[in-house]
C-alpha positions in Angstrom: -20.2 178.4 27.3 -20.7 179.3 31.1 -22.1 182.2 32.4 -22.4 184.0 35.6 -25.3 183.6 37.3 -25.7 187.3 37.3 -25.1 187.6 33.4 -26.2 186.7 29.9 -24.0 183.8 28.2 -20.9 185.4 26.1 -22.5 183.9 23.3 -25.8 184.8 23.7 -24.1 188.9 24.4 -22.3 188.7 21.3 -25.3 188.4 19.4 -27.6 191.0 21.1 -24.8 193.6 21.5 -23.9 193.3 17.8 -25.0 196.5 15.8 -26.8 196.0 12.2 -24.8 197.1 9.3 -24.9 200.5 7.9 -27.4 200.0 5.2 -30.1 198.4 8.2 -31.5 195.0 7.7 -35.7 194.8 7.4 -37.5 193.2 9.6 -37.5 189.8 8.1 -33.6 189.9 7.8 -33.3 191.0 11.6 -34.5 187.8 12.8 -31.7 185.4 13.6 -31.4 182.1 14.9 -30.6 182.9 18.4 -33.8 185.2 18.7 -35.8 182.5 17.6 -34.1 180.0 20.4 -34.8 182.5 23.2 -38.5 182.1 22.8 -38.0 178.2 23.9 -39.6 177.9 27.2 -36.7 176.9 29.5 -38.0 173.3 31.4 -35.7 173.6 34.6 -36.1 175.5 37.8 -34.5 178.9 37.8 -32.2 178.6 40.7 -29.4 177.3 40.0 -29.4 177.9 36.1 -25.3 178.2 34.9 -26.0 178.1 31.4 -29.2 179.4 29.5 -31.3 177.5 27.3 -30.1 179.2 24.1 -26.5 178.4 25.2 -26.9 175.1 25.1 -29.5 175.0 22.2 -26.6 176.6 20.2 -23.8 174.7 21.3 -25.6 171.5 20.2 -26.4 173.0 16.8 -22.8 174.0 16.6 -21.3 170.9 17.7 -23.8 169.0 14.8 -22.2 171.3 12.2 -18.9 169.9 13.3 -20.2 166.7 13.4 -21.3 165.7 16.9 -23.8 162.9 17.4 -24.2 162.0 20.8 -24.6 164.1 24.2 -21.2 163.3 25.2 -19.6 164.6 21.5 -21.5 167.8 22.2 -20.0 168.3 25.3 -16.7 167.3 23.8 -16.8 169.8 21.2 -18.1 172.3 24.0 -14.7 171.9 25.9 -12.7 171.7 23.0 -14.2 175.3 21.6 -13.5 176.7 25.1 -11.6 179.5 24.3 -13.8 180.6 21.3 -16.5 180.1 23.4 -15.7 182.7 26.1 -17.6 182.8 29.1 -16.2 183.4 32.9 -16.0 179.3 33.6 -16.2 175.7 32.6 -18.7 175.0 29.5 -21.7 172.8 30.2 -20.9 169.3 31.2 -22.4 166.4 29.2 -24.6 165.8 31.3 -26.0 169.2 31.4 -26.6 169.0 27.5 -28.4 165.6 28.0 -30.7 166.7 30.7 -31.9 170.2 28.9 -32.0 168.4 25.3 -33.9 165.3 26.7 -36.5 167.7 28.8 -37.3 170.8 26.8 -40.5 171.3 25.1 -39.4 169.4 21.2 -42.3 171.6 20.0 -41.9 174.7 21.0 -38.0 173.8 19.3 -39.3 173.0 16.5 -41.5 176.3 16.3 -38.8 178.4 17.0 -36.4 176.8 14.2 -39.8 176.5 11.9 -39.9 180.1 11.7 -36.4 181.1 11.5 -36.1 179.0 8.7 -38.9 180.3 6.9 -37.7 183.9 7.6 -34.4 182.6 6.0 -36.1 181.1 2.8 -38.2 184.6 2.0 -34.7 186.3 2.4 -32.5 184.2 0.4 -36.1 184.1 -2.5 -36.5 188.0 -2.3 -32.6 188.6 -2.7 -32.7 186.2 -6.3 -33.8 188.1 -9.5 -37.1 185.6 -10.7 -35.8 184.3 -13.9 -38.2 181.8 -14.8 -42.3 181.5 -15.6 -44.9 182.2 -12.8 -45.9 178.7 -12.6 -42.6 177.4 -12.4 -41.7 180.1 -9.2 -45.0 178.2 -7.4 -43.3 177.5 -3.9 -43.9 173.4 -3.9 -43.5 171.7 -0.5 -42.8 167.9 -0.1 -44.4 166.0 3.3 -43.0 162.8 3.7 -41.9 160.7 7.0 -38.8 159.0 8.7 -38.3 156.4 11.1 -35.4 157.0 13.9 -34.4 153.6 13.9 -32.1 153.7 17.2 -34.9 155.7 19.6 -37.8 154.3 20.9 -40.8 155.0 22.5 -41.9 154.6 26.1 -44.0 151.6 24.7 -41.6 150.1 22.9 -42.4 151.5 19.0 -39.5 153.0 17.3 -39.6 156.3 17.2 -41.1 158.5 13.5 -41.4 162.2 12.1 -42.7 163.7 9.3 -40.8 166.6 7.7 -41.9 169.4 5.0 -39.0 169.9 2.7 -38.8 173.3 0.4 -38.6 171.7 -3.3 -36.3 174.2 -4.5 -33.9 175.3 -2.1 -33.9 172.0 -0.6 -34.4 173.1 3.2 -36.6 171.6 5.8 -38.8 173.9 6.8 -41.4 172.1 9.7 -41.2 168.8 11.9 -43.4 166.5 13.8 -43.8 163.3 15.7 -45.3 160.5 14.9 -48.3 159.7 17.6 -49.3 155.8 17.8 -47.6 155.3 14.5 -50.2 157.2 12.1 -48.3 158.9 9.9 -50.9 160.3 8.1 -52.3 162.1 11.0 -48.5 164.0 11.1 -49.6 165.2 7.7 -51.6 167.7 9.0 -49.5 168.3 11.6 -46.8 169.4 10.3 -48.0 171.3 7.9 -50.1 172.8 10.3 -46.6 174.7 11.5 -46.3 177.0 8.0 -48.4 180.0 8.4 -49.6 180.1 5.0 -50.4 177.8 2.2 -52.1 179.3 -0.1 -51.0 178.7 -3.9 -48.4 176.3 -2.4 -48.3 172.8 -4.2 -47.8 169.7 -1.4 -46.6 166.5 -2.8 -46.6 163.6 -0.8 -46.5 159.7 -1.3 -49.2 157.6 -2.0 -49.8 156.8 1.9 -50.7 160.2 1.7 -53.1 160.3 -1.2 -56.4 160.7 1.7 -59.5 162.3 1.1 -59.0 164.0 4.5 -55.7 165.7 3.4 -57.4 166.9 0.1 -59.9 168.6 2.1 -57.2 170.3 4.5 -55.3 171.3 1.3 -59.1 172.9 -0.3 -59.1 175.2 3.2 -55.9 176.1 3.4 -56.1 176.7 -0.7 -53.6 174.8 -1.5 -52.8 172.0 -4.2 -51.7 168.8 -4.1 -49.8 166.1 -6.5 -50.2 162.6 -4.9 -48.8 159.4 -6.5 -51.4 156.8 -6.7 -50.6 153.3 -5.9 -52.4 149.6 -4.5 -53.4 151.1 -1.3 -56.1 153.3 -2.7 -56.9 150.0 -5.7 -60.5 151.5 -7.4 -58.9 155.1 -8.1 -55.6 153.4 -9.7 -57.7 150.7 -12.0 -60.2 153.8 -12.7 -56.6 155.8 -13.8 -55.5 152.9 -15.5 -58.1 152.5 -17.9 -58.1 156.2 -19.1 -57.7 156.5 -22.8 -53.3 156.9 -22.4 -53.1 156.5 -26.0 -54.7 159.8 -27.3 -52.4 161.7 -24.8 -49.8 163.8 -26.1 -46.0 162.0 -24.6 -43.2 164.3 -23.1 -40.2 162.8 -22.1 -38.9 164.1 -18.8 -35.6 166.0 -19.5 -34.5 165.1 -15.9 -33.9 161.0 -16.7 -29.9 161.1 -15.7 -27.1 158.4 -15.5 -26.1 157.2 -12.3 -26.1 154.9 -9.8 -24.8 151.6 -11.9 -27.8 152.4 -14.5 -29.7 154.8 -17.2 -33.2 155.7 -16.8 -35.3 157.8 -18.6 -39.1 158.4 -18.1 -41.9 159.5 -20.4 -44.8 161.6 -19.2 -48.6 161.8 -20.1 -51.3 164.0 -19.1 -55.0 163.9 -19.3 -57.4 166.2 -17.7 -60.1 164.8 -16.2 -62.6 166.5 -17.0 -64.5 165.1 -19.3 -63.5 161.5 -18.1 -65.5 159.3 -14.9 -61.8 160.0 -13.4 -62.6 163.1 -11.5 -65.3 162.0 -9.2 -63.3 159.0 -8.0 -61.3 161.7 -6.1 -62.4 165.1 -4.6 -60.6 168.1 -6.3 -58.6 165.9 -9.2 -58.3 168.5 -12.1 -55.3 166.2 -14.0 -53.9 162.6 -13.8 -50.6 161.3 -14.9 -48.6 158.3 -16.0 -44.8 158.0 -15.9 -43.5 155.4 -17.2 -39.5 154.9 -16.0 -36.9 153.0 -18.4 -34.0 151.5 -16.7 -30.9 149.5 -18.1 -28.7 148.4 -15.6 -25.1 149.5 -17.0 -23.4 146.1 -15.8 -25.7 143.4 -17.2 -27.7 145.2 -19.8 -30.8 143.9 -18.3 -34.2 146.4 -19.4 -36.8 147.2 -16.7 -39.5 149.3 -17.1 -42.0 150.6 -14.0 -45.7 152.7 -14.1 -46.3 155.3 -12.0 -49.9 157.0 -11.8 -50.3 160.7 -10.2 -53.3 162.8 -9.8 -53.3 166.7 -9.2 -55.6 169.5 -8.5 -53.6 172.2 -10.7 -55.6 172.4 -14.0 -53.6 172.9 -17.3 -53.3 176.7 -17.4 -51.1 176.0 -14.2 -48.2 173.2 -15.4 -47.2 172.0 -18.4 -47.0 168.0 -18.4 -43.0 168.6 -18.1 -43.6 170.7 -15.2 -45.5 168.4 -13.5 -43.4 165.0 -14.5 -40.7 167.6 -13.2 -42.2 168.2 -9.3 -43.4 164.9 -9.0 -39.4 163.4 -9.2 -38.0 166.1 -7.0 -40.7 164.8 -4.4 -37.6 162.5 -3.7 -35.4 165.0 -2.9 -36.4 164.6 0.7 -35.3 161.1 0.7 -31.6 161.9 -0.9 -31.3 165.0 0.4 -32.5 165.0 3.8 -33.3 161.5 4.9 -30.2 159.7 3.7 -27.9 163.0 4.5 -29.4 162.4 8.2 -28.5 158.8 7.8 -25.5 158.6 6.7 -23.6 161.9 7.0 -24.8 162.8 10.4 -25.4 159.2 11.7 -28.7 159.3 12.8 -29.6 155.4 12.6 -26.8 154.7 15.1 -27.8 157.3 17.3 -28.0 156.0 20.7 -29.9 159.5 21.8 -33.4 157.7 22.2 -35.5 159.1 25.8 -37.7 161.7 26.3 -37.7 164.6 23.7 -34.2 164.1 23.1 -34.4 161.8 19.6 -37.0 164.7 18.5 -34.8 167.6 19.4 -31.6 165.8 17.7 -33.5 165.2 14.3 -34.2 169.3 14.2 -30.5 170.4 15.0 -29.4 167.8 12.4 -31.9 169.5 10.0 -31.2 173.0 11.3 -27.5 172.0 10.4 -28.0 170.8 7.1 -30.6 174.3 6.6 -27.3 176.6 7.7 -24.3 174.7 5.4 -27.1 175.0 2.5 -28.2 178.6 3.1 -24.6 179.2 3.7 -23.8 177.8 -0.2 -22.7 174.5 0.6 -24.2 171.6 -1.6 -22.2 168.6 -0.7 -23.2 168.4 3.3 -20.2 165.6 4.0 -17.8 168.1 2.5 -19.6 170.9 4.8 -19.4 169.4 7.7 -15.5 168.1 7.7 -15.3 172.2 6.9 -17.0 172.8 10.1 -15.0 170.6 12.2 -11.5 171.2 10.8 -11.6 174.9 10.7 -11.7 176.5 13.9 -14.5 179.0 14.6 -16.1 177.8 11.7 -19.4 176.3 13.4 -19.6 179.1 15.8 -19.6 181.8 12.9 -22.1 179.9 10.9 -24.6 179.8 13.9 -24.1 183.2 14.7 -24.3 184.6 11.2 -27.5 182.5 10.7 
């Protein structure tokens, strides 16, 4: 995509110069992906500028669509999209794309994609009739972190993020590095990127089950569902040794077949009232224990594992299902985010791994997997052999996003 120095990229004009539908779009529907991009700062000097920031920015999101995972298969899939492209010369050369990726500001990236993507999530919610309970409609956000095993640091540490991932519509929504390897200082970080919190239920791991995140969550007045494990040892013994026996049992309707075994999973809930429970941790209205059943289909062989939760939602807020419920889709962010990233889009084996370029990478891979799902596609493989066998594909998706 090359432009005159004199004029806008042809990509960049399409956009603009396109006219809303007849019925007009609201505010909220208006903002696209490009208009989001064009707030980037732009880090080089602005002589001698062929391509603009946005140009590029989009081109690499296209290219990942279609599969690209390297400087050099962006600028590939650049010259091999030349025609659909347009311009008035040659698109950006590899090494352009490695320079502006590797230099701009990952942040303000990451800011710009953040709120598209939230603009995209109130659309696609307000357009859905609400079916279910009030409770069960409670946006629920997951917070969990990923190491970039390819990039490194300047100092030598391999390179982290943490991500917030939408429960139910399964899209990232916010992204930040890891500083000095603390994840639980990107915590707050990254959910420090969503404007608003309130009501909203964060799950997290139990690295993440800090009294300093609890009392982030009280001011932003949000909840939180933590899983309790060894590395915070008097709260899970205290849990432990609640009276389980007198709770009422639910069994978890989600337990499923699959992956070379059947599990199931019971549920009970005890508020904590009444028990010495609740002062062990600031803001703990409920605790949970899961117990998961798994047979191994091959050999038969029975295993059973304990899981201990607390929560700050009282019971007029989620049923013991409900709970059980948001608690397993916590791990949607590992299957489908993390491994997606992984496997589908390559990331461990990516050799991108200076400057902000390993950053800027991970958020076009998520912005790509956001656009196939928000475009109706569930199976990303199957999405992205769509995007690179179908010419134009990649480019429309972008430009309708």
């Amino acid at each position: 995509m090359a432009a005159c120095s004199s004029s806008p990229s042809l990509l960049v004009a399409a956009v603009i110069g396109a006219g809303p539908p007849t019925g007009g779009l609201s505010a909220g529907q208006s903002v696209t992906l490009l208009q989001e991009l064009m707030t980037v700062p732009d880090p080089r000097h602005r002589r001698g500028r062929r391509h603009s920031l946005q140009s590029i920015l989009l081109i690499a999101i296209c290219a990942v669509l279609a599969g690209a995972r390297s400087y050099a298969a962006i600028g590939d899939w650049a010259g091999s999209q030349r025609p659909a492209l347009g311009g008035c010369g040659r698109p950006p050369h590899r090494a352009t794309i490695r320079r502006v990726l590797s230099t701009v500001d990952a942040v303000a990236v990451q800011r710009s994609l953040t709120r598209w993507a939230l603009t995209r999530r109130d659309t696609t919610a307000a357009a859905e009739q609400p079916v279910s309970p009030r409770n069960e409609r409670r946006r629920v956000y997951a917070v969990d972190g990923k190491n970039l095993r390819a990039a490194h640091l300047p100092d030598g540490q391999q390179a982290k993020l943490v991500c917030v991932v939408d429960h139910a519509q399964r899209l990232v929504l916010a992204q930040t590095e890891i500083v000095d390897g603390n994840e639980i200082a990107g915590f707050v970080t990254a959910l420090d990127q969503l404007p608003e919190l309130r009501g909203c239920l964060i799950t997290a791991d139990a690295l993440h089950t800090q009294l300093g995140h609890v009392a982030y969550l009280a001011g932003r007045g949000a909840h939180y569902l933590f899983t309790v494990k060894d590395n915070q040892p008097t709260l899970r013994r205290a849990l432990a040794a609640l009276p389980w026996k007198a709770a009422p049992h639910g069994r978890d309707p989600g337990s499923n077949r699959g992956h070379g075994r059947i599990e199931s999973r019971t549920v009970s809930v005890l508020d904590l009232d009444p028990t010495p429970g609740r002062v062990l941790f600031p803001g703990a209205q409920r605790a949970m224990k899961v117990v998961r059943h798994r047979t191994d289909v091959t050999t038969g062989v029975h295993s059973a594992e304990t899981v201990y939760a607390i929560t700050s939602l009282g019971h007029r807020y989620a049923h013991a299902i409900l709970l059980a419920t948001w608690l397993r889709s916590h791990w949607r962010i590992e299957n489908s985010v993390h491994w997606v990233r992984d496997v589908t889009f390559g990331e461990d084996c990516s050799q991108v791994r200076t400057g902000a370029g390993p950053e800027v990478m991970a958020a076009l891979r998520n912005t790509a997997i956001n656009i196939s799902r928000l475009a109706g596609h569930d199976n990303i493989a199957a999405a992205q052999r769509h995007y690179s066998w179908t010419p134009t594909a990649a480019l429309d998706a972008v430009l309708a996003a």
